[in-house]
N, CA and C atoms as a LAMMPS dump frame, in Angstrom:
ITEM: TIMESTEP
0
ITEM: NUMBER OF ATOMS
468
ITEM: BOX BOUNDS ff ff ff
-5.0000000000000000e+02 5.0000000000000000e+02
-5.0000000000000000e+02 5.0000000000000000e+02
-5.0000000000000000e+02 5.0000000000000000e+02
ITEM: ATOMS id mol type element x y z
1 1 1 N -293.274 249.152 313.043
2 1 2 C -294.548 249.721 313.457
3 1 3 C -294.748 251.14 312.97
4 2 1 N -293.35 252.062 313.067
5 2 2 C -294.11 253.294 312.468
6 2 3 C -292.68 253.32 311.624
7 3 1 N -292.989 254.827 310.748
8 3 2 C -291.866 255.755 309.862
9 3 3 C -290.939 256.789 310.454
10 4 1 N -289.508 256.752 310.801
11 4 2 C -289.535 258.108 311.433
12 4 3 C -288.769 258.602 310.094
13 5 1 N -288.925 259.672 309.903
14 5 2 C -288.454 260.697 308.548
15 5 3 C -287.396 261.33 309.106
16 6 1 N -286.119 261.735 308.45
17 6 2 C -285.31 262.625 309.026
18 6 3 C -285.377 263.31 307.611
19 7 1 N -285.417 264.685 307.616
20 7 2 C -285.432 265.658 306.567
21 7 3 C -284.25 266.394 306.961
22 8 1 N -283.088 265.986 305.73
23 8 2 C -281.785 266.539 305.655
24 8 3 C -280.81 266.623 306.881
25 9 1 N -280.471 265.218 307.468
26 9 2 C -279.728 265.563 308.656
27 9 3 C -278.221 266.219 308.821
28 10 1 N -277.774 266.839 309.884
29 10 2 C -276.538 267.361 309.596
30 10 3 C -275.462 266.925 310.956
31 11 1 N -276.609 266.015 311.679
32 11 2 C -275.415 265.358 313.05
33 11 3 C -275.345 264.219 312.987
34 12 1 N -273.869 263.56 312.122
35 12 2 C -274.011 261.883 312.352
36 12 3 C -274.107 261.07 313.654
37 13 1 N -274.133 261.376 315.167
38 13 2 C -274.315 261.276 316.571
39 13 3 C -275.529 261.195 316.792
40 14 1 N -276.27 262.211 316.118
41 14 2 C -277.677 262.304 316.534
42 14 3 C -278.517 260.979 315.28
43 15 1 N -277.719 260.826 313.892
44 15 2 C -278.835 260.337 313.466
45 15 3 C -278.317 258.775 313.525
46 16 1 N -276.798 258.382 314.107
47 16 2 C -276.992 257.466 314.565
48 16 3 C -277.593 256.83 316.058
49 17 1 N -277.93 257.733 317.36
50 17 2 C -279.109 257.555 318.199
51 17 3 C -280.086 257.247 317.681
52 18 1 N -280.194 258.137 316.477
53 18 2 C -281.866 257.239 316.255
54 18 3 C -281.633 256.369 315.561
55 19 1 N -280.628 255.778 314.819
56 19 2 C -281.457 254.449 314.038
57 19 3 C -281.017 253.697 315.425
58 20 1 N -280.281 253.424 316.273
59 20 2 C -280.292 252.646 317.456
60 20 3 C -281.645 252.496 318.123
61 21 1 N -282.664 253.527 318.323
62 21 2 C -283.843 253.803 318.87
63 21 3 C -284.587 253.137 317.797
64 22 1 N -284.531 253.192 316.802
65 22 2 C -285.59 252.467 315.656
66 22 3 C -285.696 251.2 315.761
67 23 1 N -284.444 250.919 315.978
68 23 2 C -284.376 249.421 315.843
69 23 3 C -284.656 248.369 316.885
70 24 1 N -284.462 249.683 318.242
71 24 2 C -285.438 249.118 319.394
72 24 3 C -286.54 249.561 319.459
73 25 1 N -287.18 249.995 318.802
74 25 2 C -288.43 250.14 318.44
75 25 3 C -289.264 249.752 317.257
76 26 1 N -288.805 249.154 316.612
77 26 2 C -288.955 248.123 315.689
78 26 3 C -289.701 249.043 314.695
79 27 1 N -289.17 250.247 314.302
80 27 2 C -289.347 251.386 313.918
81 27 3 C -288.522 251.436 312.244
82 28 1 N -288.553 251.667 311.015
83 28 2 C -288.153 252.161 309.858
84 28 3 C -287.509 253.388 309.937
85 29 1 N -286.137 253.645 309.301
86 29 2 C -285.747 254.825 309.354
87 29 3 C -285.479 255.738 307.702
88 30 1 N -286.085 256.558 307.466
89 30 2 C -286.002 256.997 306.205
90 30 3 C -285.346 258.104 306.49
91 31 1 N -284.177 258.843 305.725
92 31 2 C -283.248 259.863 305.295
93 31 3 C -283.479 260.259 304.067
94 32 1 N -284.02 261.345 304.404
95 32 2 C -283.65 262.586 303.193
96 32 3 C -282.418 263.392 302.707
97 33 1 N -281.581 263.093 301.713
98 33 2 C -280.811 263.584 300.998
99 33 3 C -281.277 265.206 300.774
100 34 1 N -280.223 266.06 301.055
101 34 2 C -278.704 266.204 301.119
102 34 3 C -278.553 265.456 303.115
103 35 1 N -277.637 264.727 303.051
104 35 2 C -276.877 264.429 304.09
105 35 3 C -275.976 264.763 304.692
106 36 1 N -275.767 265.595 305.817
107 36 2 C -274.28 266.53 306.059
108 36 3 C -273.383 265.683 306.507
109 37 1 N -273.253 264.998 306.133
110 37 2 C -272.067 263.498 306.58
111 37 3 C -272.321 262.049 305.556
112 38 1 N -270.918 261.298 305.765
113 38 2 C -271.21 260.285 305.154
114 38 3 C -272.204 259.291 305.903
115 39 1 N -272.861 258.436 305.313
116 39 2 C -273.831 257.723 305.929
117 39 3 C -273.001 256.451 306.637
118 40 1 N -272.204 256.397 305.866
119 40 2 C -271.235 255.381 306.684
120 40 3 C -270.224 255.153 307.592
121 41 1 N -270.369 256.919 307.895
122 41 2 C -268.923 257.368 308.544
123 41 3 C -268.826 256.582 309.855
124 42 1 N -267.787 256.502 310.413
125 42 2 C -267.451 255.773 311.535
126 42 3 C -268.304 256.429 313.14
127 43 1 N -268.604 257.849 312.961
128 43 2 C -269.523 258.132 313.941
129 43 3 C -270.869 258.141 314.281
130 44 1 N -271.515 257.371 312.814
131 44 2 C -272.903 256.786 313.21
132 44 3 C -272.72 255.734 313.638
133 45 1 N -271.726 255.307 312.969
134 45 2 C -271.883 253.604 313.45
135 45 3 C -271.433 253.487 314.92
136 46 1 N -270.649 254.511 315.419
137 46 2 C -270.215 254.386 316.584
138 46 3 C -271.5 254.741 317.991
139 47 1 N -272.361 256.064 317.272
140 47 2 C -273.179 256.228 318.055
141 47 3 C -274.545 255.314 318.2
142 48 1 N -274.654 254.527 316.795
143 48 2 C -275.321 253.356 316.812
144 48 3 C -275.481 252.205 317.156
145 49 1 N -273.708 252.515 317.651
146 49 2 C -273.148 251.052 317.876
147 49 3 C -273.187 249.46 317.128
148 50 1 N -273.495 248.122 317.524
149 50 2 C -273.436 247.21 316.751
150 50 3 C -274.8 247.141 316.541
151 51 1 N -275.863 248.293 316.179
152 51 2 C -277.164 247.728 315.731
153 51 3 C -277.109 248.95 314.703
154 52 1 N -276.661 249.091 314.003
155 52 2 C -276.78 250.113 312.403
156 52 3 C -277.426 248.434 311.364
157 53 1 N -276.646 247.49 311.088
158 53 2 C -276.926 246.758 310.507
159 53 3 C -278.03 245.884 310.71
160 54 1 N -279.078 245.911 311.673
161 54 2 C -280.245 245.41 312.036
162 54 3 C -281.234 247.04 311.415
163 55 1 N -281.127 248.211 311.291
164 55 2 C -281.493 249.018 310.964
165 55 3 C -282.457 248.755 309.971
166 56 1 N -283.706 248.822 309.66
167 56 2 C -284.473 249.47 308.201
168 56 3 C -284.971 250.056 307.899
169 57 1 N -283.498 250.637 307.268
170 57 2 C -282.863 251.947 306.122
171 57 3 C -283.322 252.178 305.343
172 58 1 N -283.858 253.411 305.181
173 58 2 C -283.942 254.02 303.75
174 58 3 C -283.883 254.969 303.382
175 59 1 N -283.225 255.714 302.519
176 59 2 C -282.535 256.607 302.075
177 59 3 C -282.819 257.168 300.504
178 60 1 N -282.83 258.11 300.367
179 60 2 C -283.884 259.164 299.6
180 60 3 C -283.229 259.805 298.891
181 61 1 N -283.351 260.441 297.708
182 61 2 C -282.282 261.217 297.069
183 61 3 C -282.945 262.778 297.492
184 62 1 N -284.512 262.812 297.503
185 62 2 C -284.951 263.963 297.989
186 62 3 C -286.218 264.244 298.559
187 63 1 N -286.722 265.111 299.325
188 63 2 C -288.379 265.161 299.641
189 63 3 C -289.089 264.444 298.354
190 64 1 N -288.685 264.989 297.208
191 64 2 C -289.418 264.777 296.254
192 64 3 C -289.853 263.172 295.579
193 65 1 N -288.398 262.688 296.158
194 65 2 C -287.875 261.445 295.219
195 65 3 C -288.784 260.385 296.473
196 66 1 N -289.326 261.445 298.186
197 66 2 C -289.596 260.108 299.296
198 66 3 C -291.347 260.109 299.036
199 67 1 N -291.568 261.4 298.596
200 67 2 C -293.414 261.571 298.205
201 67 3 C -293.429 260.772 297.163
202 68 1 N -292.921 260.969 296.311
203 68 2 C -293.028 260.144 294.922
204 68 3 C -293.42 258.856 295.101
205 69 1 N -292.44 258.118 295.991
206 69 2 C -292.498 257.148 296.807
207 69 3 C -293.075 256.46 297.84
208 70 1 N -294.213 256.763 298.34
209 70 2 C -294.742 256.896 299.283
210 70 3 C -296.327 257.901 299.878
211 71 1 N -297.136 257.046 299.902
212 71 2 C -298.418 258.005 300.218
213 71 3 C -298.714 258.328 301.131
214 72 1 N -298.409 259.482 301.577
215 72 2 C -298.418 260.328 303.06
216 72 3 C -299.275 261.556 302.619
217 73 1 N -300.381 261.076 303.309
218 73 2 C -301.779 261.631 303.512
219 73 3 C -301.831 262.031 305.16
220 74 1 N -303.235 261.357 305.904
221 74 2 C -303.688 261.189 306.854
222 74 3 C -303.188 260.361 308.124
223 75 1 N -301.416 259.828 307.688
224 75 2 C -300.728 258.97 307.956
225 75 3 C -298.973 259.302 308.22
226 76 1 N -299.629 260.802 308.521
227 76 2 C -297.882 261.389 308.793
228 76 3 C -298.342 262.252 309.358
229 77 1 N -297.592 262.93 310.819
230 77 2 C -296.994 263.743 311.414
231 77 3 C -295.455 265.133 311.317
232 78 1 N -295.914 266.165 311.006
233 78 2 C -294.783 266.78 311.031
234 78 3 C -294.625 267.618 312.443
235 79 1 N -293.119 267.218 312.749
236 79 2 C -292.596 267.964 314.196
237 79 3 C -292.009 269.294 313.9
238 80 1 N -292.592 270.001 314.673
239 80 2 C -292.079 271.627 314.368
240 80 3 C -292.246 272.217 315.549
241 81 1 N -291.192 273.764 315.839
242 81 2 C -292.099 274.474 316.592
243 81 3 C -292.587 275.858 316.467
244 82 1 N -293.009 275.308 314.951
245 82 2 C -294.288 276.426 314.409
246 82 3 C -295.475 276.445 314.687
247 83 1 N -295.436 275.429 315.84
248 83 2 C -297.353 275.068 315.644
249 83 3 C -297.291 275.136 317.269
250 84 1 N -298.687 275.043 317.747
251 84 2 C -298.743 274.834 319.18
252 84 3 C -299.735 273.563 319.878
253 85 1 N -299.883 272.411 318.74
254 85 2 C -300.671 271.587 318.9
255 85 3 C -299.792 270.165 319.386
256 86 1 N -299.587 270.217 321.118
257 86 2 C -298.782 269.025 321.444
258 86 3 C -298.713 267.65 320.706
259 87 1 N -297.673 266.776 320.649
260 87 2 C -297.208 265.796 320.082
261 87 3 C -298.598 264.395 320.749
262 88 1 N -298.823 264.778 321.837
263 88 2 C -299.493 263.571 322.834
264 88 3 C -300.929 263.913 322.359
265 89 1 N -301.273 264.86 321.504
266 89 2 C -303.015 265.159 321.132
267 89 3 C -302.883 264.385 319.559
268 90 1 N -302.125 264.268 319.217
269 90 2 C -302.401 263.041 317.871
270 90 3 C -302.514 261.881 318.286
271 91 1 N -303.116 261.219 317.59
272 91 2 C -303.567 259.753 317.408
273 91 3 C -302.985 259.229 316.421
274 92 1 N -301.858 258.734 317.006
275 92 2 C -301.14 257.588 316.163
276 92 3 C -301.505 256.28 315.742
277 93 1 N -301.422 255.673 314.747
278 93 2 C -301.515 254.958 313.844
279 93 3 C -300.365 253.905 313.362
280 94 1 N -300.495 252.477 313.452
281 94 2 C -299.291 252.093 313.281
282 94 3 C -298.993 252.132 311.492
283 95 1 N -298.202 252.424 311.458
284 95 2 C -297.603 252.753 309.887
285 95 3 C -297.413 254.206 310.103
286 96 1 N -297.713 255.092 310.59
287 96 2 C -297.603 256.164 310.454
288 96 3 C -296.208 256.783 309.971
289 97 1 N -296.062 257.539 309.327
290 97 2 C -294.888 258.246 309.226
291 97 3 C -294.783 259.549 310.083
292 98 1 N -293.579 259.59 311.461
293 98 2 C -293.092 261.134 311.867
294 98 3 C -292.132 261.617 311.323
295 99 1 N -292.148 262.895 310.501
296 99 2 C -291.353 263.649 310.4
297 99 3 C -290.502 264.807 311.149
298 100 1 N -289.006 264.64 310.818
299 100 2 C -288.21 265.996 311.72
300 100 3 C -287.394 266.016 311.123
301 101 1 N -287.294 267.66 310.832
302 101 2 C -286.369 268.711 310.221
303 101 3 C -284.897 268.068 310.536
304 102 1 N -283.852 269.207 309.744
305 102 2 C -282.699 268.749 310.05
306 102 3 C -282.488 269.809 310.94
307 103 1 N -281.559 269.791 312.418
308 103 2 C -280.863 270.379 313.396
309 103 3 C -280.719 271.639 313.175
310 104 1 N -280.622 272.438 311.639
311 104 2 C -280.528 273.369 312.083
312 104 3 C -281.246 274.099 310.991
313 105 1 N -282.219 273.738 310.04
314 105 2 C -283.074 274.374 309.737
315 105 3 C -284.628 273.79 309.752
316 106 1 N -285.155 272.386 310.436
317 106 2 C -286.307 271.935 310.712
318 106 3 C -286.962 271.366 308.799
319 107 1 N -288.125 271.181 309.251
320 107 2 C -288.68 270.631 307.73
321 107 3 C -288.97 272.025 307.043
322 108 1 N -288.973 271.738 305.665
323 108 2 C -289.163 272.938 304.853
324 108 3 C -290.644 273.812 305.228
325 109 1 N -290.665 274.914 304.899
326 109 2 C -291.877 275.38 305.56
327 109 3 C -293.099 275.139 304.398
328 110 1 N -293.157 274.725 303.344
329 110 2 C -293.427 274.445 302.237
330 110 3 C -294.393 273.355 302.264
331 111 1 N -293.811 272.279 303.223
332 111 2 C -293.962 271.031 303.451
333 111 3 C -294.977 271.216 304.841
334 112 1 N -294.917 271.974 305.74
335 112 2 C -295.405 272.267 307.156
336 112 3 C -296.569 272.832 306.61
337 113 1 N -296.914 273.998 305.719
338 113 2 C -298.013 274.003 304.963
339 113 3 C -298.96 273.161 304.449
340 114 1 N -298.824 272.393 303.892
341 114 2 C -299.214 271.36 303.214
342 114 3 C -300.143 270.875 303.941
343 115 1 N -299.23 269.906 305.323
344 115 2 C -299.814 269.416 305.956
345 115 3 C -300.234 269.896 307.849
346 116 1 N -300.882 271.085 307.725
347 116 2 C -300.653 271.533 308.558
348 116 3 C -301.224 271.501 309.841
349 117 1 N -302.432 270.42 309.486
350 117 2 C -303.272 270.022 310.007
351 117 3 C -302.626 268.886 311.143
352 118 1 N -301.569 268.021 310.176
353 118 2 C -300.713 267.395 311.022
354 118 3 C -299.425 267.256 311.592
355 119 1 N -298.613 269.18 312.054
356 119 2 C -298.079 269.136 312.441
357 119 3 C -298.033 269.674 314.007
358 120 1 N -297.046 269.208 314.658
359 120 2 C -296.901 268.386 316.402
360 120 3 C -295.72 269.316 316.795
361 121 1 N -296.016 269.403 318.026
362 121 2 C -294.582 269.847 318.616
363 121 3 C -294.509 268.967 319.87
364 122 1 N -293.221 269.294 320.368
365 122 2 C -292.831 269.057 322.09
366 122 3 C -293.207 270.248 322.663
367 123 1 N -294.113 270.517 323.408
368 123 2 C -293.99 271.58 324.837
369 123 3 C -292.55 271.871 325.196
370 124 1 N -292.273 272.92 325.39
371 124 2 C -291.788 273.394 325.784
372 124 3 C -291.209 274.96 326.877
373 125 1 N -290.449 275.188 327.914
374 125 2 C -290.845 276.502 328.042
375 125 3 C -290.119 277.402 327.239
376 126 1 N -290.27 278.922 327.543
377 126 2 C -289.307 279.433 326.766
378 126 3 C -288.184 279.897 326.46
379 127 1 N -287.399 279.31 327.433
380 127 2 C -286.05 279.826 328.291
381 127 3 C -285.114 278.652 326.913
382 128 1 N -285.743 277.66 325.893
383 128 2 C -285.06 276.922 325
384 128 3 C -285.76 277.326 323.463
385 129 1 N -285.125 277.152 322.798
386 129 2 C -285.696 277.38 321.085
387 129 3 C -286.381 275.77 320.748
388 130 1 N -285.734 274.715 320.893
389 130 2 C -285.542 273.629 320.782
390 130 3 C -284.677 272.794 321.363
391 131 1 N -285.208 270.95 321.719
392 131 2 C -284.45 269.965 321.53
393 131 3 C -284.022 269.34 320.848
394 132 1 N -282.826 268.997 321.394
395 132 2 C -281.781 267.396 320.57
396 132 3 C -282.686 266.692 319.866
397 133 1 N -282.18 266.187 318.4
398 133 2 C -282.997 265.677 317.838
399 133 3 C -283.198 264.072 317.741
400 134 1 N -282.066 263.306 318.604
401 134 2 C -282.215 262.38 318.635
402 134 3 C -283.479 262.348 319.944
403 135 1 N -283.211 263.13 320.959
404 135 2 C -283.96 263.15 322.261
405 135 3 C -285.714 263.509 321.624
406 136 1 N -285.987 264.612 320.785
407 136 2 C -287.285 264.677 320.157
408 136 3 C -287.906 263.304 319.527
409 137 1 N -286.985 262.621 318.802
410 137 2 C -287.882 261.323 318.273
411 137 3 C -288.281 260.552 318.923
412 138 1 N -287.413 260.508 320.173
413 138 2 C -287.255 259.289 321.354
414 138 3 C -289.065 259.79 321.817
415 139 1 N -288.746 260.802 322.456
416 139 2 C -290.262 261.386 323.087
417 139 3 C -291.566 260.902 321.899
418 140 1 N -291.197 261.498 321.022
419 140 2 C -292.675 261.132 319.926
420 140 3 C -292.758 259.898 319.905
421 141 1 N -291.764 259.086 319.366
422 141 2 C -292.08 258.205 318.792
423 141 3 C -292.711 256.749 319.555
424 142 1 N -292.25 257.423 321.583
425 142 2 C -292.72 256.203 322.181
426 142 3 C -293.881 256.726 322.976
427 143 1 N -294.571 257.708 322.47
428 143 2 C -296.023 258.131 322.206
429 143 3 C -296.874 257.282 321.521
430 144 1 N -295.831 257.271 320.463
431 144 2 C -296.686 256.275 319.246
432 144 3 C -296.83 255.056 319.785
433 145 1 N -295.795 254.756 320.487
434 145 2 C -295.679 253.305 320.617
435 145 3 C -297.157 253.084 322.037
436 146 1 N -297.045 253.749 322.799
437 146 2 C -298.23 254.017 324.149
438 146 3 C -299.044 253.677 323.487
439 147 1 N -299.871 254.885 322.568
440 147 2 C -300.961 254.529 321.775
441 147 3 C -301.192 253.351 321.328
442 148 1 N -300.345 252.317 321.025
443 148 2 C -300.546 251.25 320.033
444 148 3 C -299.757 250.014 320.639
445 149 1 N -299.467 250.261 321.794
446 149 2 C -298.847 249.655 322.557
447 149 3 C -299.447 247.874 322.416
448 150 1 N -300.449 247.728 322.474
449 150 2 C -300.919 246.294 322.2
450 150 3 C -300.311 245.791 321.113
451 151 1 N -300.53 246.412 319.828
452 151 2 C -299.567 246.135 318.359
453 151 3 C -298.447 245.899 319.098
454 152 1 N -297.668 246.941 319.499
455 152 2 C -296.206 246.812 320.126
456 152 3 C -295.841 245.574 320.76
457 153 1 N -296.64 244.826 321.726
458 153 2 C -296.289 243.893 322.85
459 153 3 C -296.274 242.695 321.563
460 154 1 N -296.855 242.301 320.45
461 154 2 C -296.864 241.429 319.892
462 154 3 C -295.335 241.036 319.519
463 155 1 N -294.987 242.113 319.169
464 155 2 C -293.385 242.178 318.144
465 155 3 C -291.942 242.237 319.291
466 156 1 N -293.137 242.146 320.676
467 156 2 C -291.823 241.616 321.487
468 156 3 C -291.071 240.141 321.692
């Protein structure tokens, strides 16, 4: 139903939570290269548990190599917290692609430009910089799913 983007991850724990979450969410998972871990290492699969291989994976050599690839217009979300326009005021779209930075430097700011029209945050107060990034997709992405929730009930 939707895209979630990981741009350059660097916690194999966190980015195996999410393909576990994708896959119960019947969700696509795309990775952007450089990867701070092996993709196969024993602690995604562990935090993924026995659903890595129900996963659909895809994996990128770079921003460049996933645009190239892919037409993300009016049909992607970027998560940041450069912006102050909550995650729950977009209107999701099934196909959509969400994007999120890697853990410890977010999406390029390059890229947040671009599209700036469609980037989202989590509320937050200010006593935190940011959340866990497996815990951020979880929140967005079953936003998306609310919104479109009828699509959703079909693919149950």
């Amino acid at each position: 139903m939707f895209n979630l983007v990981l741009v350059n991850p660097q916690i194999p724990n966190n980015t195996g939570a999410i393909g576990r979450l994708c896959v119960n969410a019947g969700a696509a998972l795309h990775i952007i290269k450089p990867i701070a871990f092996d993709i196969d290492e024993k602690a995604v699969r562990r935090a993924g548990l026995d659903y890595w291989h129900k996963l659909d994976l895809h994996v990128w050599e770079s921003l460049d190599d996933f645009f190239a690839n892919n037409t993300i217009k009016d049909n992607a979300y970027f998560a940041t917290t450069k912006t102050d326009k909550p995650y729950f005021d977009a209107q999701f779209k099934e196909g959509d692609y969400i994007f999120f930075g890697s853990e410890t430097a977010g999406i390029p700011q390059d890229i947040l430009n671009r599209y700036k029209e469609q980037n989202i945050t989590i509320p937050m107060t200010k006593e935190g910089r940011s959340l866990n990034l497996a815990i951020s997709t979880g929140i967005v992405l079953y936003e998306a799913i609310k919104q479109n929730y009828a699509a959703f009930k079909e693919k149950l």
